[in-house]
C-alpha positions as CSV (number, residue, x, y, z in Angstrom):
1,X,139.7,96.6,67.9
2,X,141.0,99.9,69.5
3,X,142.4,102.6,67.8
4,X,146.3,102.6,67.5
5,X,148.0,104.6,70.5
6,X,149.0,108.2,69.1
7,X,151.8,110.1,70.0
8,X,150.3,113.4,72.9
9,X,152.5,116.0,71.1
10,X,150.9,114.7,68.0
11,X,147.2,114.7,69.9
12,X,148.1,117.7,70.8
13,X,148.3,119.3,67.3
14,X,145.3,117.5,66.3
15,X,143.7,119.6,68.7
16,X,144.9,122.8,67.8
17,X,143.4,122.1,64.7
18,X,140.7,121.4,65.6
19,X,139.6,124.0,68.0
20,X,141.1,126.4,65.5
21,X,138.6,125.3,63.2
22,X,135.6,125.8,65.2
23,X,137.1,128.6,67.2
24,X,133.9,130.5,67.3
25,X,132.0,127.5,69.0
26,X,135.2,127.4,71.3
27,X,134.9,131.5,71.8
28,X,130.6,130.9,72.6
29,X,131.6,128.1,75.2
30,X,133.6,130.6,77.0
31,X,130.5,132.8,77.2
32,X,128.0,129.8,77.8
33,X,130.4,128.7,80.6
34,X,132.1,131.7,82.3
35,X,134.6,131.5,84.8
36,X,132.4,132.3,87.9
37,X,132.9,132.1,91.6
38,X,130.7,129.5,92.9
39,X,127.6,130.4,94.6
40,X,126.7,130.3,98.3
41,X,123.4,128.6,97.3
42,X,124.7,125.7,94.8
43,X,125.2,122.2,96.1
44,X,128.9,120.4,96.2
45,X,128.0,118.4,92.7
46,X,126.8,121.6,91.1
47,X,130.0,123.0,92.1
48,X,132.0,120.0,90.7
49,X,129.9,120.0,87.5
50,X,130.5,123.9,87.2
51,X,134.4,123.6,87.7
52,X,134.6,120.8,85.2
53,X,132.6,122.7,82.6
54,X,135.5,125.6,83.0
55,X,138.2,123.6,83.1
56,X,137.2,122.1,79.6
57,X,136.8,125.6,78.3
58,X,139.7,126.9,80.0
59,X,141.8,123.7,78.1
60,X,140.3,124.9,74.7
61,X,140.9,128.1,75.3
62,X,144.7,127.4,75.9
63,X,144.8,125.8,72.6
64,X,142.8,128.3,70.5
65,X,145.9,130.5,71.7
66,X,148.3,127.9,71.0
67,X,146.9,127.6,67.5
68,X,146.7,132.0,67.0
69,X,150.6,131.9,68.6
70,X,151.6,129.5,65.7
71,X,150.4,132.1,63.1
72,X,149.4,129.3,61.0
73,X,146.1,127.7,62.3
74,X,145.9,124.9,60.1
75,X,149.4,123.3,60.3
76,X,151.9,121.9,62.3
């Protein structure tokens, strides 16, 4: 049986809540995975795989802010 269908503002928050929770895993992604020109030598998958890695961080990233903008990491 699936899960029942939540709300995105409320997936959203769930989220924030999350990442600000673990926002020093979050903060060693960025360094893991940084946000790097491609290289001359890697092939068009690598590239692909490289891009999606970043754009993951880059998401969490966005939210870890979200979450230090509210002033209140742990609730909505």
């Amino acid at each position: 049986m699936p899960a029942p269908a939540t709300k995105p503002g409320k997936q959203r928050a769930n989220l924030r809540r999350l990442v600000a929770a673990h926002s020093e895993l979050v903060l060693a992604l960025d360094q893991l995975y940084p946000s790097l020109p491609p290289s001359l030598d890697d092939s068009e998958r690598l590239v692909w795989a490289k891009a999606g890695e970043r754009r993951l961080v880059d998401h969490l990233l966005t939210l870890l802010r979200e979450s230090n903008e509210r002033g209140n990491l742990l609730e909505d």
